[in-house]
Structure formats: C-alpha cells, structure tokens
C-alpha positions as CSV (number, residue, x, y, z in Angstrom):
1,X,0.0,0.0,0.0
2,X,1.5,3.7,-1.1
3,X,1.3,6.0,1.3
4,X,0.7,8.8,-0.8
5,X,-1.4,8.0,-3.9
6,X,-4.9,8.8,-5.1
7,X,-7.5,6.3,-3.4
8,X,-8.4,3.5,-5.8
9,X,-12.0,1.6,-6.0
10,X,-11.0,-1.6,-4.7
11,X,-13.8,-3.2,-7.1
12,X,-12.6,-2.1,-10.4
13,X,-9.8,-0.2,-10.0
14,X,-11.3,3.2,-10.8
15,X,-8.6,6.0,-9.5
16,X,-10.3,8.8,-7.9
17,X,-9.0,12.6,-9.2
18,X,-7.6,14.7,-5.9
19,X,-10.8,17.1,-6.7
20,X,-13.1,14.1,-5.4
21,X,-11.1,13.0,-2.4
22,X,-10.4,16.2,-1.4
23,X,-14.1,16.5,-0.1
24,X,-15.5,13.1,1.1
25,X,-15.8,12.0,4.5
26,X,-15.4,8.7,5.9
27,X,-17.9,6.2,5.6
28,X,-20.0,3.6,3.2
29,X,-19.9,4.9,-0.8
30,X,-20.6,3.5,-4.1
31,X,-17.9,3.5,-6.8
32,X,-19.2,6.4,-9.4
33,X,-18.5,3.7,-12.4
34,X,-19.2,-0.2,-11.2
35,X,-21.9,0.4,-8.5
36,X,-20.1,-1.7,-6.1
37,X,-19.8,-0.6,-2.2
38,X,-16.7,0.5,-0.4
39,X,-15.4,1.9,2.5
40,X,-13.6,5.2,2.7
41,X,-11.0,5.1,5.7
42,X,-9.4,8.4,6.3
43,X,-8.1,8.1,10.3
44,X,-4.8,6.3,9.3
45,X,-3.4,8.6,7.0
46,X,-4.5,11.3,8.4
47,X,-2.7,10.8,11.6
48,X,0.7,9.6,10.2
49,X,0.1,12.7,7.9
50,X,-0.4,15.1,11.2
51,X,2.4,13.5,12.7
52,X,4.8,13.4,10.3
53,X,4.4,17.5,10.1
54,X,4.6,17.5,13.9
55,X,7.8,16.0,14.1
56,X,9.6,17.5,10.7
57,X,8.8,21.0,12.5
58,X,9.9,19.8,15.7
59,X,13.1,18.7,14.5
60,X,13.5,22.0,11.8
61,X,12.9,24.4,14.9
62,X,15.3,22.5,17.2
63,X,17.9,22.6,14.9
64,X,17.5,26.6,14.0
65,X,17.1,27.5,17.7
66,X,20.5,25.6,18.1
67,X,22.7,26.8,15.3
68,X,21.2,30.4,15.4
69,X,23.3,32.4,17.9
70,X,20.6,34.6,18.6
71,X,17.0,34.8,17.3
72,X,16.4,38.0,15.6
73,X,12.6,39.1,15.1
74,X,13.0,38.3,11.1
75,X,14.4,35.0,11.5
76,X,11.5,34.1,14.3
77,X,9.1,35.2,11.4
78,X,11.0,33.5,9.1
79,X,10.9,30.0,11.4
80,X,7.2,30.8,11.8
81,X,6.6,31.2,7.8
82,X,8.4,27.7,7.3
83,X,5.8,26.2,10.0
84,X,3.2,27.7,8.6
85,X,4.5,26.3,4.7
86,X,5.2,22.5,6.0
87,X,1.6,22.6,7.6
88,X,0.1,23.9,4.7
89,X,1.7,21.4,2.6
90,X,0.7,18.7,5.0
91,X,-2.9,20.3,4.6
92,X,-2.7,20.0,0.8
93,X,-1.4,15.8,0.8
94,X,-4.5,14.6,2.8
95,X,-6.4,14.0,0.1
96,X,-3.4,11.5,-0.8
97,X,-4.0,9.6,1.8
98,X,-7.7,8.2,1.9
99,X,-8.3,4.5,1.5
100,X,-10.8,2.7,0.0
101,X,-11.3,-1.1,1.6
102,X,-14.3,-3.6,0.4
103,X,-16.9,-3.4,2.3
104,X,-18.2,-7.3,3.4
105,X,-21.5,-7.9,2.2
106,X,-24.4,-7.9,4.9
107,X,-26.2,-10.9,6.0
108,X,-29.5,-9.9,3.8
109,X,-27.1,-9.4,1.0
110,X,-25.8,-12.8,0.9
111,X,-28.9,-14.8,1.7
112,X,-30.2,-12.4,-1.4
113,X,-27.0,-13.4,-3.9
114,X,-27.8,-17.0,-2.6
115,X,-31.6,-16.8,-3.7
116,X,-30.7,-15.4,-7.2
117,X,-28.2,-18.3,-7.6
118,X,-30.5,-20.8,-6.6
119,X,-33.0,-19.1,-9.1
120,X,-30.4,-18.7,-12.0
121,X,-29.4,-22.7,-11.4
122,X,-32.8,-24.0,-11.5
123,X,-33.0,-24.5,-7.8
124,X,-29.9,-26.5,-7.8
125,X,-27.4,-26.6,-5.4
C-alpha cells in the first residue's frame, strides 16, 4: 500500500481525481463507475500525515534554535513562515491519503445473492 497515492476503487480499479477525495468523509460509498460498495477510511493517514508535520517541524525548529546564535525578530518570522509552509503542505497531501477497503457484504445481502443463484441454477445446489 503507497502511502501517498490517489485512493483507488477496490472493485474495479477506478482511480479517484484529488478534486473528489479532497471533499469526502469517511464512511460507506458507491464507486461512481461499477456500482459496487466501499469503504472510505481516512483516520490512518491522516494521523501519520499530522504526525509526520509535527515532528519535521519539531526537528527544523530544534535545529535553528541551536545553530542560530541569537534569534532575531525576522528569523522568528521567518521560522514561523516555514511552520506555517510544511503545515500547509501537509494540509494540501491529505487527500493523498484516503483509502478505499471492500466493504463485506451484509447478512440480507448474501442470503439475497444465494436466492438469485438458486434461481439462476434451476433451484440446484
């Protein structure tokens, strides 16, 4: 699994453009092209996505603060501009990482594919 990629449908492989990721929340969907049913799982990515800002600021800030003899007002705003950049770029790749998983079939689903099969065989097993 890519970490950052456009979510795929897990039915028929249909990749979704940025423009419709960008806006849809977790939760049962349909694929726009085969019908089927799928899960979008947002939480994972998300986080590591959140994180991974969080700690390449951390580490940025630590190692300006401790090179920099002194902190001037310019180079605080400065500091402050490239926080404000790496969060807006972090802001920018969620999209990138939603998921789409199967969603299992319910219980009146199944007995339903089972009665159409049964139908479709002749009532053969």
């Amino acid at each position: 699994m890519k970490l950052l990629s456009l979510p795929v449908c897990p039915h028929c492989g249909l990749v979704y453009t940025y423009s419709e990721t960008a806006h849809i929340k977790s939760g049962p969907r349909m694929c726009i092209h085969c019908k089927k049913k799928f899960r979008v799982e947002k939480r994972t990515g998300t986080a590591v996505m959140i994180s991974a800002v969080i700690i390449i600021s951390v580490i940025f800030n630590l190692i300006v603060l401790y090179t920099s003899k002194g902190m001037s007002f310019p180079g605080f705003m400065m500091l402050t501009a490239a926080d404000a950049a790496a969060a807006a770029a972090g802001v920018l790749m969620l999209p990138l990482t939603v998921r789409f998983i199967k969603e299992k079939p319910s219980k009146a689903e199944k007995r339903e594919t089972r009665r159409q099969r049964s139908v479709n065989n002749g009532g053969k097993k």
